[in-house]
C-alpha positions as CSV (number, residue, x, y, z in Angstrom):
1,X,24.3,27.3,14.6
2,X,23.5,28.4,18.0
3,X,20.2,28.4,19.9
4,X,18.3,31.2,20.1
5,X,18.1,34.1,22.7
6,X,14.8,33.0,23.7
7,X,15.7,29.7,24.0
8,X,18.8,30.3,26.0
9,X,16.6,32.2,28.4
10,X,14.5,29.9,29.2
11,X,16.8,27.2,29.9
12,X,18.8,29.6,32.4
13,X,15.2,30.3,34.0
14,X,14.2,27.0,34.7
15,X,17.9,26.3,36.0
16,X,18.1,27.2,39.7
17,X,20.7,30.1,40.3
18,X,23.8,28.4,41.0
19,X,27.1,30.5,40.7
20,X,29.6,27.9,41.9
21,X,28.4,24.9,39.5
22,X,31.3,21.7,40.2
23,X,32.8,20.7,36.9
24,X,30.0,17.8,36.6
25,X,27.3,20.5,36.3
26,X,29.3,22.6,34.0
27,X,30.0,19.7,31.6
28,X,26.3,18.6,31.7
29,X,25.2,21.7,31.1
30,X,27.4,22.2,28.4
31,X,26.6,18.7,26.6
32,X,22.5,20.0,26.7
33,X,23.4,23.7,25.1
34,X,25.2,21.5,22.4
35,X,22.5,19.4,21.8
36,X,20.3,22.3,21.3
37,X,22.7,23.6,18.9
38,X,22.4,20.7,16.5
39,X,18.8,20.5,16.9
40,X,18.5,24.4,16.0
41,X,20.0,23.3,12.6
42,X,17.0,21.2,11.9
43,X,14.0,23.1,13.1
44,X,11.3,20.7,11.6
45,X,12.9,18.3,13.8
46,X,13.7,20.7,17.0
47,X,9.7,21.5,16.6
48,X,8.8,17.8,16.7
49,X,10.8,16.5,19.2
50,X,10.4,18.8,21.8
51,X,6.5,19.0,21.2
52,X,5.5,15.4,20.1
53,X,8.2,12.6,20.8
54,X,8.9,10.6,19.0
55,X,5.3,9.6,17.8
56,X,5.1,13.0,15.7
57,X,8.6,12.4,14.5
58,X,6.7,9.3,12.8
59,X,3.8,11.5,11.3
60,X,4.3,12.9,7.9
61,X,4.3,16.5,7.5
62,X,3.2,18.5,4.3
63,X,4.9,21.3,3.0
64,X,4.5,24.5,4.8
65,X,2.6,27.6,3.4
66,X,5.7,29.4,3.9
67,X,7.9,27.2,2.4
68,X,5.0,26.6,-1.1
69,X,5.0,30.7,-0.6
70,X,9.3,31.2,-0.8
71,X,9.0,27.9,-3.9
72,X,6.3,30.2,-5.8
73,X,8.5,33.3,-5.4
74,X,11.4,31.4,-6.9
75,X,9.9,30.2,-9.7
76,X,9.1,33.4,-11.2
77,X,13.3,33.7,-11.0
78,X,15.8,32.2,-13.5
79,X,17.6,29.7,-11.3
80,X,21.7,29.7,-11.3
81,X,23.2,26.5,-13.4
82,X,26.1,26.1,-11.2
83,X,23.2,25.8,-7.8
84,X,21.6,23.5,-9.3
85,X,24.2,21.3,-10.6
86,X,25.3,21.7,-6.8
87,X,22.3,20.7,-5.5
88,X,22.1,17.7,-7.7
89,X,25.1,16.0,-7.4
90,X,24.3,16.3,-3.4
91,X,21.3,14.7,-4.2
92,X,22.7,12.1,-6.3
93,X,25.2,11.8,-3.4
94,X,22.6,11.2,-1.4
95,X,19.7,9.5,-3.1
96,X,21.0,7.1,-5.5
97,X,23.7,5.2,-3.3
98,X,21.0,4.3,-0.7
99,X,18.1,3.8,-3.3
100,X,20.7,1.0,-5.1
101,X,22.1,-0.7,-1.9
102,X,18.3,-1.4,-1.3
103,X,17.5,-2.3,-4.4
104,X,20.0,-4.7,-4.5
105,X,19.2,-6.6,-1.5
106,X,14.9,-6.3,-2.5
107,X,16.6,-8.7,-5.7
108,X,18.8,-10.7,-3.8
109,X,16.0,-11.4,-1.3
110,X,13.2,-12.2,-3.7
111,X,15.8,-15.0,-5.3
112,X,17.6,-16.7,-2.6
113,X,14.9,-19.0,-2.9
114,X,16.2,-20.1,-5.6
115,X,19.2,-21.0,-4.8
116,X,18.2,-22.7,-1.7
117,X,16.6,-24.7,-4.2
118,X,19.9,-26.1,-5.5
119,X,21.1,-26.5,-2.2
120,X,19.2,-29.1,-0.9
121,X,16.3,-27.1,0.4
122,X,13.3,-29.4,-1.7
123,X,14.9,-32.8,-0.2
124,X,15.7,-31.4,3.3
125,X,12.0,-30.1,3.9
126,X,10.6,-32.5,1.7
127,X,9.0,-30.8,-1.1
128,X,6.3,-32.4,-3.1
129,X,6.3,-31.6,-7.0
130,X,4.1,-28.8,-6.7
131,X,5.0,-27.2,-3.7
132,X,8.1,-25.6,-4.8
133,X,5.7,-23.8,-7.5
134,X,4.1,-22.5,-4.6
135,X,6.0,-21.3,-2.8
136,X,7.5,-19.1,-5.1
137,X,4.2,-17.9,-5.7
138,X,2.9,-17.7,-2.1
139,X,5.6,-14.4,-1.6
140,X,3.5,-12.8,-4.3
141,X,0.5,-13.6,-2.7
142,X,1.9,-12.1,0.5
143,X,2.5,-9.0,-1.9
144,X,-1.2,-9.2,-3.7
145,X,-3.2,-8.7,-0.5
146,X,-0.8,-5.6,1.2
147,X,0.1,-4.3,-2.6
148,X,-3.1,-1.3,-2.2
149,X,-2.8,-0.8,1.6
150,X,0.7,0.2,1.7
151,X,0.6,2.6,-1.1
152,X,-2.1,4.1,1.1
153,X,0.4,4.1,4.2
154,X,2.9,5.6,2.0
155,X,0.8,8.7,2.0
156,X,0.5,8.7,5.7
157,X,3.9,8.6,7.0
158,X,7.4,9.3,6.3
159,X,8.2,7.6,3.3
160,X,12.1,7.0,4.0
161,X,11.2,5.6,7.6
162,X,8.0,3.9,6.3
163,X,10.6,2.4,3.7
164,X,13.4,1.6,6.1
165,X,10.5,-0.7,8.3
166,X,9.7,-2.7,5.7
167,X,13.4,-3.4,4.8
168,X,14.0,-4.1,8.4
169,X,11.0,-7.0,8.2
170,X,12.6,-8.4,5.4
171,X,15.5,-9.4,6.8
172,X,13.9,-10.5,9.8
173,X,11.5,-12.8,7.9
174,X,14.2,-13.7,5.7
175,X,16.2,-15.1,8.9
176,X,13.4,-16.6,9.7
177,X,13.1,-18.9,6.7
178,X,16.3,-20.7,7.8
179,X,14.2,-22.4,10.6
180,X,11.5,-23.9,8.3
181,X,10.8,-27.4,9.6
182,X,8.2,-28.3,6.6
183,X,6.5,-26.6,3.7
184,X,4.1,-25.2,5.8
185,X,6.0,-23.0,7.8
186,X,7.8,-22.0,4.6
187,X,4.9,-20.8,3.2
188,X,3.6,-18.6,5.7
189,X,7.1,-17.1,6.2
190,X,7.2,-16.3,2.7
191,X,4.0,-14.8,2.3
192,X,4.7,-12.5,5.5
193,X,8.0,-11.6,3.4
194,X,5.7,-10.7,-0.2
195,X,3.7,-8.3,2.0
196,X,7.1,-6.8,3.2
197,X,8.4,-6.3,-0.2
198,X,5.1,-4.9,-1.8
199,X,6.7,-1.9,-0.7
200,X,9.8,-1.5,-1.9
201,X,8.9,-0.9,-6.1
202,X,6.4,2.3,-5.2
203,X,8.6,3.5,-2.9
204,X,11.3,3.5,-4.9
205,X,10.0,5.4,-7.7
206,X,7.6,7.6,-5.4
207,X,11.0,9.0,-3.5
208,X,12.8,9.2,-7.5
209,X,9.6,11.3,-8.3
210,X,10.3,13.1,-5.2
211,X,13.6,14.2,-5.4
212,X,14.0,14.7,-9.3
213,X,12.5,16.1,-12.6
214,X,10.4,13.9,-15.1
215,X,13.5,14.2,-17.3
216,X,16.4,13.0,-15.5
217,X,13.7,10.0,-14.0
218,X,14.6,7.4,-16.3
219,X,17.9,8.1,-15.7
220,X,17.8,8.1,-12.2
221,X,15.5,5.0,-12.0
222,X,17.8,3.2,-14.7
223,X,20.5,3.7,-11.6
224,X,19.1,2.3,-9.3
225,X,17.7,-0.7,-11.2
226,X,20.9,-1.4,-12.2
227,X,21.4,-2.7,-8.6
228,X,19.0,-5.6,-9.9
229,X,21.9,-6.5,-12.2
230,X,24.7,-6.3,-9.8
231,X,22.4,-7.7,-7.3
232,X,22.0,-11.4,-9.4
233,X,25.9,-10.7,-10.3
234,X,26.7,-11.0,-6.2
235,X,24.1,-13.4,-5.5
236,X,25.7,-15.7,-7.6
237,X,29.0,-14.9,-5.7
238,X,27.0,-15.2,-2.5
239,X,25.5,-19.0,-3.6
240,X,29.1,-20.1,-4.5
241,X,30.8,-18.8,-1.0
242,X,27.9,-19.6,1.6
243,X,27.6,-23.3,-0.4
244,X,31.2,-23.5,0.8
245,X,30.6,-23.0,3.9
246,X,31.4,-26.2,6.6
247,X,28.9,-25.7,9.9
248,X,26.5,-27.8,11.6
249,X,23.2,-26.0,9.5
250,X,22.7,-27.1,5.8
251,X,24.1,-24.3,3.2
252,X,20.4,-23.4,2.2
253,X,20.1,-21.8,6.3
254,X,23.2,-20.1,6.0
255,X,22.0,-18.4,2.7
256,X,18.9,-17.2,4.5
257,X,20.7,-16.3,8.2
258,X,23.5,-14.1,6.0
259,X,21.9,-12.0,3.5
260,X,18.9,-11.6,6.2
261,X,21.3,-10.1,8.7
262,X,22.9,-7.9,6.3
263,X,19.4,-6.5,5.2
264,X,18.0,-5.9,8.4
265,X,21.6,-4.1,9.0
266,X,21.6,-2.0,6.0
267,X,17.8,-0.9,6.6
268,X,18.6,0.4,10.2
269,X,21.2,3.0,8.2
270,X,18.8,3.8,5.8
271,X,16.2,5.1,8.6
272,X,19.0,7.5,10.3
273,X,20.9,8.8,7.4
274,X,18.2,9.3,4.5
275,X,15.7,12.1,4.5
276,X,11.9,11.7,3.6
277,X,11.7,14.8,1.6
278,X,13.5,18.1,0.5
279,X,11.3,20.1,2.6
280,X,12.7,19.5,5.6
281,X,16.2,17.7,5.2
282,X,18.8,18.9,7.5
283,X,21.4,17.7,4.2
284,X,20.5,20.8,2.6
285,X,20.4,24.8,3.3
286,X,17.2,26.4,2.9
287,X,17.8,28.2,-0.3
288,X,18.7,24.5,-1.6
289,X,15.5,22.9,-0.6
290,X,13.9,25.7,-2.2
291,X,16.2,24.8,-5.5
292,X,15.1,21.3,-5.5
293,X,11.7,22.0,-5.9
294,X,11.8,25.1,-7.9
295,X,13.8,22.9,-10.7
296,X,11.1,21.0,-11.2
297,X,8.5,23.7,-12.2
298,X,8.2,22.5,-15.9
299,X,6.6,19.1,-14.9
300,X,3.2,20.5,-13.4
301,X,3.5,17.8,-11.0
302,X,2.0,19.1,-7.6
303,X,4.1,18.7,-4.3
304,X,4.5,16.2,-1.8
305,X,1.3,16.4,-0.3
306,X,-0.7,13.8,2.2
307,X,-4.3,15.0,1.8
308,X,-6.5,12.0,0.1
309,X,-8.5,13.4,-2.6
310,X,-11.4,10.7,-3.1
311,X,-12.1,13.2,-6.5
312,X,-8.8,11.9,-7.8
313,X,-9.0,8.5,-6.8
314,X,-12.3,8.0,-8.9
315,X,-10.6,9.6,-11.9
316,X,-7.9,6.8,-11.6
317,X,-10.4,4.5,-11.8
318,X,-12.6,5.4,-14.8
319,X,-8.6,6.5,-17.0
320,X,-7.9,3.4,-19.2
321,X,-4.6,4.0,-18.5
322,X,-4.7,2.9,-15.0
323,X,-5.6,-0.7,-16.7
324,X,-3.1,-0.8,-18.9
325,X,-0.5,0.2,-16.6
326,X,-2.0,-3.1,-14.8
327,X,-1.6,-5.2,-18.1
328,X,1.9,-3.7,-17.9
329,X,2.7,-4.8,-14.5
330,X,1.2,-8.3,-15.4
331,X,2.9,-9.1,-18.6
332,X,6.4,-7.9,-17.4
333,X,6.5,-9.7,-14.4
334,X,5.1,-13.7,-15.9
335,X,8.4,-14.0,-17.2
336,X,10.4,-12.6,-14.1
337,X,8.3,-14.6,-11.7
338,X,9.5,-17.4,-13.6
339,X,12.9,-16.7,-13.8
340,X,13.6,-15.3,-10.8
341,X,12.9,-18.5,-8.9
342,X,13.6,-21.2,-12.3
343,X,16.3,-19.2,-13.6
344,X,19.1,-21.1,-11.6
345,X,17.1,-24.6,-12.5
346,X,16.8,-24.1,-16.4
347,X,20.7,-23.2,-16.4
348,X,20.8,-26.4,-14.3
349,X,19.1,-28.4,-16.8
350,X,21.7,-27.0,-19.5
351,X,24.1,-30.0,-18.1
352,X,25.8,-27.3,-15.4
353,X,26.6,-28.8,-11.7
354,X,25.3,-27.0,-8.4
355,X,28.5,-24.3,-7.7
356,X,28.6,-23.9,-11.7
357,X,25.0,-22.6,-11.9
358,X,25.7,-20.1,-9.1
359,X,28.5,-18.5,-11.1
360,X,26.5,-19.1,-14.4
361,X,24.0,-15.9,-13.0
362,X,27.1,-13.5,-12.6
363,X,27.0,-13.1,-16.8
364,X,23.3,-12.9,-16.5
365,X,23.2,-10.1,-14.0
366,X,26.1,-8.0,-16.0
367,X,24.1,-8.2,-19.3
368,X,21.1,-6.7,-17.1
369,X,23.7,-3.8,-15.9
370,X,24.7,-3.1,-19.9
371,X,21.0,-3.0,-21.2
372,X,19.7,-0.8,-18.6
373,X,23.1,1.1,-19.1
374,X,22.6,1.2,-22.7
375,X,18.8,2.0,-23.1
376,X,18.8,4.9,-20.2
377,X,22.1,6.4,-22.3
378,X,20.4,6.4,-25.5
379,X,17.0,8.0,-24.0
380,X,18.9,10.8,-22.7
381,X,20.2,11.1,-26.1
382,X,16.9,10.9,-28.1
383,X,15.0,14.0,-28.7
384,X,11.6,14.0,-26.7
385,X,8.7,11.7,-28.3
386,X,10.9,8.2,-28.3
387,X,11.0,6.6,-24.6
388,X,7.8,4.3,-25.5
389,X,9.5,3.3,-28.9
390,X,12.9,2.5,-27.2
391,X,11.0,0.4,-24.3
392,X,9.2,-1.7,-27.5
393,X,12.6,-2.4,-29.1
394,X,14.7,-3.1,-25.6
395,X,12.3,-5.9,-25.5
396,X,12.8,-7.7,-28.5
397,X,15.9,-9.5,-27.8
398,X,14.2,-10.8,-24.8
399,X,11.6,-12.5,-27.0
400,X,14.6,-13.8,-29.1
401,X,16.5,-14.9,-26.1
402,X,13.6,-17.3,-24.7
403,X,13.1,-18.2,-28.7
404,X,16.9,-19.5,-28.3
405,X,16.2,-21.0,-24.8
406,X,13.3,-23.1,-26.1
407,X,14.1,-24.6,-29.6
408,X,17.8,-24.0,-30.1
409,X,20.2,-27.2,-29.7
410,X,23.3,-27.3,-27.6
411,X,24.4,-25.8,-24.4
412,X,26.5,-22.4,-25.6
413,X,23.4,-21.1,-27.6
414,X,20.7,-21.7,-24.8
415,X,23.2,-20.2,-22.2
416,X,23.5,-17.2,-24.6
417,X,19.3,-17.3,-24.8
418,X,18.6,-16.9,-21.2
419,X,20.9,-14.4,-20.6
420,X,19.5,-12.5,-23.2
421,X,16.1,-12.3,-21.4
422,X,18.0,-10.1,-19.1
423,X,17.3,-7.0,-21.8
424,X,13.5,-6.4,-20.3
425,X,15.0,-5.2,-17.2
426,X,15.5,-1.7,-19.7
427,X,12.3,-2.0,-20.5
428,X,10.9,-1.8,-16.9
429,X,13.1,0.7,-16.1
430,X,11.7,3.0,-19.0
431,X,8.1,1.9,-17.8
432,X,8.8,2.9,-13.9
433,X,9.7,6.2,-15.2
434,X,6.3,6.4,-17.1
435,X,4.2,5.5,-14.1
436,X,6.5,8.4,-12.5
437,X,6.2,11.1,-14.8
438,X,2.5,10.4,-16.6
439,X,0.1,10.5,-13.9
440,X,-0.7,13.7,-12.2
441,X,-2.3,14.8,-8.5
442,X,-0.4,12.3,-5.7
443,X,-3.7,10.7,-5.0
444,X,-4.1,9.4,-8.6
445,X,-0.7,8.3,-8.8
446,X,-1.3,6.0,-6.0
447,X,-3.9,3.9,-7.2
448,X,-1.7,4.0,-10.6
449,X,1.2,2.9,-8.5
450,X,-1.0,0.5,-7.2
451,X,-2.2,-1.4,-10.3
452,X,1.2,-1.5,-12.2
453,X,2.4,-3.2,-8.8
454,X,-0.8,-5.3,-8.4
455,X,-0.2,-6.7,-11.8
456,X,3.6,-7.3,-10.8
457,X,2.4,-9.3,-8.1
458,X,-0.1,-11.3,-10.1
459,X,2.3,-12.1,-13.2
460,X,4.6,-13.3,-10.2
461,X,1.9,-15.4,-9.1
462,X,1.3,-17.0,-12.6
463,X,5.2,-17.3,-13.6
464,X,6.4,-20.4,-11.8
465,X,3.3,-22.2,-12.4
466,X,4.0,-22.1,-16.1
467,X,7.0,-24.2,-15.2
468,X,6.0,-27.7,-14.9
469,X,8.0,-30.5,-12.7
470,X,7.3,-33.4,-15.4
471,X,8.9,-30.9,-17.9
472,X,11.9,-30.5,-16.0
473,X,15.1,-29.4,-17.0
474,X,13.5,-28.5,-20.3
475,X,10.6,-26.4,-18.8
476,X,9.6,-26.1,-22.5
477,X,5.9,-24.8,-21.7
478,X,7.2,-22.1,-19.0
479,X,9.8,-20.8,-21.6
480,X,7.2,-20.6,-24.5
481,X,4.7,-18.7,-22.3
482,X,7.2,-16.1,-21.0
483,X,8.2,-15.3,-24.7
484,X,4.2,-14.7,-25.4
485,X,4.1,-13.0,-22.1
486,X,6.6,-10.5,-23.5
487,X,5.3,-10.2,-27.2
488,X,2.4,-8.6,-25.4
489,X,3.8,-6.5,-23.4
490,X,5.2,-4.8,-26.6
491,X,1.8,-4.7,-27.9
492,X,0.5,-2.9,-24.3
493,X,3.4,-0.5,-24.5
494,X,2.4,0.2,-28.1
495,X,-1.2,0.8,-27.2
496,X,0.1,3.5,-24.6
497,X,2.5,5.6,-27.0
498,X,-0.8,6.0,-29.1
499,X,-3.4,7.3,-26.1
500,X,-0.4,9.4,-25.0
501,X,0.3,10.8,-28.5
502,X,-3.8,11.7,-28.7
503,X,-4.2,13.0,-25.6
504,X,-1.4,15.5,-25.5
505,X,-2.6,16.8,-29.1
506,X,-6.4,17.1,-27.9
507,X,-4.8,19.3,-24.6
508,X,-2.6,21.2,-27.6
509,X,-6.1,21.9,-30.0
510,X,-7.9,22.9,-27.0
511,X,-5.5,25.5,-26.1
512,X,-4.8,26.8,-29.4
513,X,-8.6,27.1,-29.9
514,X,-9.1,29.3,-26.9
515,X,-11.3,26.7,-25.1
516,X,-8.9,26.9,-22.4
517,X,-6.7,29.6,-20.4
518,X,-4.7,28.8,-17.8
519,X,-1.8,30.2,-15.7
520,X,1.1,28.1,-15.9
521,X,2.8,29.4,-13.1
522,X,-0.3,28.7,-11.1
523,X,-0.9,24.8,-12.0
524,X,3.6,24.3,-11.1
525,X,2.3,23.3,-7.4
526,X,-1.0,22.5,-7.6
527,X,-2.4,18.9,-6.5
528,X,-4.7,18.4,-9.9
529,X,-4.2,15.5,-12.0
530,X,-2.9,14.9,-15.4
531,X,-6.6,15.5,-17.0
532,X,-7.5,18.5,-14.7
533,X,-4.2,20.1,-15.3
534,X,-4.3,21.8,-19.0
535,X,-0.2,22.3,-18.6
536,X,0.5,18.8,-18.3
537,X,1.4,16.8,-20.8
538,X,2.2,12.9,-21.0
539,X,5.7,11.5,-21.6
540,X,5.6,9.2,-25.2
């Protein structure tokens, strides 16, 4: 697309009238008309970089009036299947490669700690008995203190870019690790890297609620989760090769060096290529950005908006479910703190060797990838109503699986135990999709955000420190107290189905009483919450 007339005028004006340009003026001039042209195919961008720099390029920009105007208009119009379907596969083609890639390095960075630990790392910086235990818990720290101040930055600036940082900083800290001298400067390294990674969860499902409708969420989510999977499945692979490797540093730096590189690498790509929102995405024609958020009507979930609403923020604060989303958080992530940084050393203790353990978490992270596969498959199947029952009973064979870890004989049938645990990644991936699609105004949803993922951060805390030295390779208190961990987070899930079931039949008895009216055209792009909103309705 060309500049326009305007434009083209004033750029002869200011030029000085020169009829007999040489070929090096020409050319120049030439190379600045076809920068114009590409920036005339954005103009959000062309607006911001000519006006602000680079600075405003950085601020976050609300929707336009124009553009919630031309949304509005096209709402009250059937959309065509075959646009949509367009639109969504570009999206997908867009979206969930980038979202997976960086979920996949957020896993393999929170556990190559772990398999430093095989490597020589406790002996080499001369851990104590307890200081392994904290350090795994330090990085959650890290994540504790910065879990409520970057879900506030996330509503200040572009999400993507604010993203992309914080990936960036993780492989920097990561590299960093390598040149721990001592425990000490392990331990602040690794709490600099939880603050890094407190991040990445909200962001992840904030852009998934972005970009696509409450129902095809789990779905969407379970994709990109699935990269936790794959993730374990090539860190294994990674473990074995960069043990291998013959240099001057221990194997333990070269793990850190490597996979820090590659993140630091991968995040620079992720700030150039992938947008921040539909609104202004130069992927997409201005009758698609309008599609993406007109498809999305039926959710009564407002727009991407950046105003603070302190209104909102109180109501998060006095809903119950804000504290059970926490319990939520907290109960899930005991276990996972605990096996994501004593998973390789309870395989260990099952009479495995160092390179034999690495390859033992390739099975492990595959039967993540088929429960995940499995449970978001069968909740686009079930009819509406079932997601919290289906979250309940992907958790039981976790339960069974530490049972099996903790009190059956032999290696083959503890092996099979802990890989079982695996099966409450589906869970999670059901819950995210929850915390997505159940809590309404943006405000609202990020203090909600904020709890699940402060309780993540705690039960990561707790995990490792269930897991006692003098128990080793055994661990038998850690395992027990995962399994209870998970019993009740079944019970928590449970408790939500029924305060979701009640509320969305009080909201259904008011309405067919006459108590309230609404428009439910006008609520499609409002920024009220799920109680102000009499359209809404919760997700069971």
């Amino acid at each position: 697309m060309n500049g326009s007339p305007g434009d083209r005028d004033k750029m002869d004006q200011n030029t000085p009238d020169t009829p007999n340009l040489d070929a090096k003026s020409k050319a120049e001039k030439a190379e600045v008309e076809q920068v114009e042209d590409v920036l005339n195919q954005t103009p959000y961008q062309t607006e911001e970089l000519r006006s602000g720099g680079i600075l405003n390029w950085l601020q976050k920009k609300n929707a336009s009036p124009q553009f919630l105007a031309d949304v509005a208009k096209m709402n009250e119009t059937e959309l065509d299947p075959r646009k949509v379907k367009h639109v969504e596969r570009k999206i997908d083609l867009l979206i969930m490669p980038a979202l997976a890639i960086c979920y996949m390095f957020y896993y393999v960075d929170k556990t190559t700690l772990s398999y430093a630990a095989i490597f020589d790392l406790k002996n080499d910086l001369h851990l104590g008995s307890s200081d392994y235990n904290w350090l795994s818990s330090l990085f959650y720290f890290g994540w504790l203190g910065w879990a409520l101040p970057t879900n506030l930055l996330m509503q200040k600036f572009p999400l993507n870019k604010y993203l992309a940082f914080n990936i960036f900083l993780w492989g920097v800290l990561l590299m960093a690790q390598a040149a721990s001298r001592n425990f000490t400067e392990l331990a602040v390294l690794r709490v600099l890297s939880g603050a890094a990674e407190a991040t990445a969860d909200p962001a992840f499902v904030l852009i998934t609620g972005t970009w696509y409708t409450r129902t095809q969420q789990p779905t969407r989510i379970g994709y990109w989760y699935l990269a936790n999977g794959f993730g374990i499945a090539l860190g294994g692979l990674f473990g074995y090769a960069i043990g291998h490797i013959k240099g001057s540093l221990s194997s333990w730096k070269y793990e850190f060096i490597i996979i820090g590189a590659l993140c630091s690498a991968w995040a620079i790509f992720m700030a150039i290529f992938v947008p921040d929102s539909p609104y202004f995405s130069h992927w997409f024609t201005p009758e698609e950005r309008l599609i993406i958020v007109s498809r999305k009507r039926g959710d009564h979930n407002s727009t991407d908006t950046r105003e603070w609403k302190p209104a909102q923020v109180l109501e998060a604060f006095i809903d119950p479910k804000t504290y059970l989303f926490f319990l939520f958080g907290f109960t899930a992530n005991v276990p996972n703190g605990a096996t994501s940084n004593f998973g390789t050393l309870i395989v260990q203790g099952f009479g495995f060797d160092t390179f034999q353990t690495t390859l033992m978490q390739i099975p492990y992270g595959m039967v993540i990838v088929a429960f995940i596969l499995a449970a978001i498959f069968i909740n686009a199947k079930l009819p509406p109503g079932y997601r919290t029952l289906l979250m309940a009973v992907t958790n039981v064979p976790t339960v069974v699986g530490f049972a099996m870890v903790a009190w059956c004989k032999g290696t083959a049938p503890r092996l099979a135990g802990f890989w079982l645990t695996g099966a409450s990644n589906a869970t999670f991936v059901l819950g995210l999709s929850l915390l997505s699609g159940n809590v309404g105004g943006q405000s609202k949803k990020a203090i909600a955000s904020a709890a699940v993922f402060l309780g993540v951060a705690i039960g990561n805390i707790v995990g490792p420190f269930l897991f006692k030295t003098s128990e080793a390779p055994t661990y038998y208190t850690g395992v027990v107290g995962c399994l209870v961990s998970r019993a009740l987070e079944i019970v928590i899930i449970l408790i939500l189905r029924v305060i979701f079931i009640v509320s969305n039949r009080r909201k259904d008895r008011f309405v067919a009483e006459g108590h309230v009216r609404y428009d439910e055209r006008s609520t499609e792009l409002e920024d009220i919450t799920d109680w102000k909103n009499p359209a809404f309705r919760y997700v069971t």
